[in-house]
DRENDO-1510 file (C-alpha; in Angstrom, 1 decimal, always signed):
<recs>
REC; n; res; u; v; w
REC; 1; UNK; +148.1; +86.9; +186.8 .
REC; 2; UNK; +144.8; +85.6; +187.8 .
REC; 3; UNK; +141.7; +86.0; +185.6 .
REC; 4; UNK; +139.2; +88.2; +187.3 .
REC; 5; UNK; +135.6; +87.0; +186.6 .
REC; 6; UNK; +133.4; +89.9; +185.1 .
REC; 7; UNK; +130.0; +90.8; +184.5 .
REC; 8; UNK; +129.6; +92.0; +181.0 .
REC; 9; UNK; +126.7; +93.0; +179.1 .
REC; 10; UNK; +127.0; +94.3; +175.3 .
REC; 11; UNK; +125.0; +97.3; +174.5 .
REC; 12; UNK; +123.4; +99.3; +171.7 .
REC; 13; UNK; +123.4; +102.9; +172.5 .
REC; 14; UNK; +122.4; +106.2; +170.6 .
REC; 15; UNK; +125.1; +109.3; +170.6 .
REC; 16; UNK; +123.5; +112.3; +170.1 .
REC; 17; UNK; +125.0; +115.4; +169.2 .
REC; 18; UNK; +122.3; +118.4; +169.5 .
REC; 19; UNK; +122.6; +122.1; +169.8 .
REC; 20; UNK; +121.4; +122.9; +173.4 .
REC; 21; UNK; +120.9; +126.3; +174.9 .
REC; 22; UNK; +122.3; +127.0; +178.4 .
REC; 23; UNK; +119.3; +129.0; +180.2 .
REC; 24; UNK; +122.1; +131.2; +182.8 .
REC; 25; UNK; +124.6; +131.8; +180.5 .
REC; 26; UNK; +122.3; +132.3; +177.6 .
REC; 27; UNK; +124.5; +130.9; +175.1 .
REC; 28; UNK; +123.7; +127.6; +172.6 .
REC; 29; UNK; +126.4; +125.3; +173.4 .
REC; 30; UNK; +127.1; +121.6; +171.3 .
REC; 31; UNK; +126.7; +119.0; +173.4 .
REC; 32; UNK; +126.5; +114.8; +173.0 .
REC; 33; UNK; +124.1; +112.7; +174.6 .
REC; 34; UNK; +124.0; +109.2; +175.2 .
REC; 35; UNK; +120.9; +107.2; +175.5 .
REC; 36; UNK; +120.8; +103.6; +177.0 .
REC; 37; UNK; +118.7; +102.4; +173.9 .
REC; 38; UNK; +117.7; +102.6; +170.6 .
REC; 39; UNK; +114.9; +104.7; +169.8 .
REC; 40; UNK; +113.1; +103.9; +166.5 .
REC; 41; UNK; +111.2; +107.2; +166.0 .
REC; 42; UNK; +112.8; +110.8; +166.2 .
REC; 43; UNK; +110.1; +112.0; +168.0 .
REC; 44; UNK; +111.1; +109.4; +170.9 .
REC; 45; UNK; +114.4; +110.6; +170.6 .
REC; 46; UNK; +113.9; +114.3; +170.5 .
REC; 47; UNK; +111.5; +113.6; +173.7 .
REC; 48; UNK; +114.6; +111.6; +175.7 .
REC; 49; UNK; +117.1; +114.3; +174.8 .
REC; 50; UNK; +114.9; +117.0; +176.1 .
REC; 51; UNK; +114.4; +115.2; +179.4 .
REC; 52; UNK; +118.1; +114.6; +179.4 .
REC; 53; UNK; +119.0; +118.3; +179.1 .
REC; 54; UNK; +116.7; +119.4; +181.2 .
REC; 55; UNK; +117.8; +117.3; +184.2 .
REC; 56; UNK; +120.8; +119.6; +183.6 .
REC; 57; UNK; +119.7; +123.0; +183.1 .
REC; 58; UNK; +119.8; +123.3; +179.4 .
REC; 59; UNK; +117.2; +123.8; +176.9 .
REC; 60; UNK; +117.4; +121.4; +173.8 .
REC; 61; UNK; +117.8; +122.9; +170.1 .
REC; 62; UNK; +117.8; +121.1; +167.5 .
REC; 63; UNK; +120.0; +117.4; +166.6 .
REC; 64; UNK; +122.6; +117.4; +164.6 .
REC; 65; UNK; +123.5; +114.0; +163.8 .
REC; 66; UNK; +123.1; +110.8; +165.5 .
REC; 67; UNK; +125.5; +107.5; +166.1 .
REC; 68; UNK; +124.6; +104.0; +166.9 .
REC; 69; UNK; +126.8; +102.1; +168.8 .
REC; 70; UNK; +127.3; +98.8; +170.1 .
REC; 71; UNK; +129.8; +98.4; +172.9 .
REC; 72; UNK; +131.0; +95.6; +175.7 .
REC; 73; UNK; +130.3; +96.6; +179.1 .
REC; 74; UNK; +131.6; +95.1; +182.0 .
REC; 75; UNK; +132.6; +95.3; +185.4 .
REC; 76; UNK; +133.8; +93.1; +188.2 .
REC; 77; UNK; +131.6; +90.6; +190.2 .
REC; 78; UNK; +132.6; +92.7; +193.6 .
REC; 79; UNK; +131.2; +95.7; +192.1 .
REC; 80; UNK; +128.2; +94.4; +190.3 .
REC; 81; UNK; +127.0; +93.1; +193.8 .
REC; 82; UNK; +127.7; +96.5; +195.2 .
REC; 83; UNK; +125.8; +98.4; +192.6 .
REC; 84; UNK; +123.1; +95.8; +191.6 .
REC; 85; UNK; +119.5; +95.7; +193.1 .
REC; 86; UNK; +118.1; +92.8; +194.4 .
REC; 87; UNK; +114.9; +91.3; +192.4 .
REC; 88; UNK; +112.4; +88.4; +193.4 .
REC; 89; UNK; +111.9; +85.7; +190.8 .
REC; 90; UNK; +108.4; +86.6; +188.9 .
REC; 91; UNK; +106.3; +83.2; +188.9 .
REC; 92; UNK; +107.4; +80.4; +186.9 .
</recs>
């Protein structure tokens, strides 16, 4: 089997397991979280969970606990150039 050349990236992300509150069914619900990058301050990290609930429909509680991870990414070089953006070279 050929090797198939990837794009990989490792990555340090925050889980975050908070109490959320579901504003139509009017229940708290547990819910996780992941954030793209390590906040230092909880304030910062409250802040990014609220905007991340809200772009769902659910008002954020309180946290619970919270994991750092650090995982490999990857994907293949067919899909990268699909889902990439194209950036210009900043000067030199």
């Amino acid at each position: 089997m050929p090797r198939i050349p990837m794009v990989t990236r490792t990555l340090r992300t925050v889980h975050v397991n908070c109490y959320v509150a579901d504003l139509k069914s009017k229940q708290i619900k547990e819910m996780t979280f992941v954030l793209p990058r390590v906040l230092p301050k909880r304030s910062q990290l409250v802040r990014a969970v609220t905007k991340e609930a809200e772009s769902i429909g659910m008002k954020f509680c309180e946290i619970i606990n919270t994991d750092i991870r650090e995982d490999l990414y990857g994907m293949t070089e067919s899909e990268f150039v699909k889902a990439a953006k194209i950036i210009t070279k900043t000067k030199e």
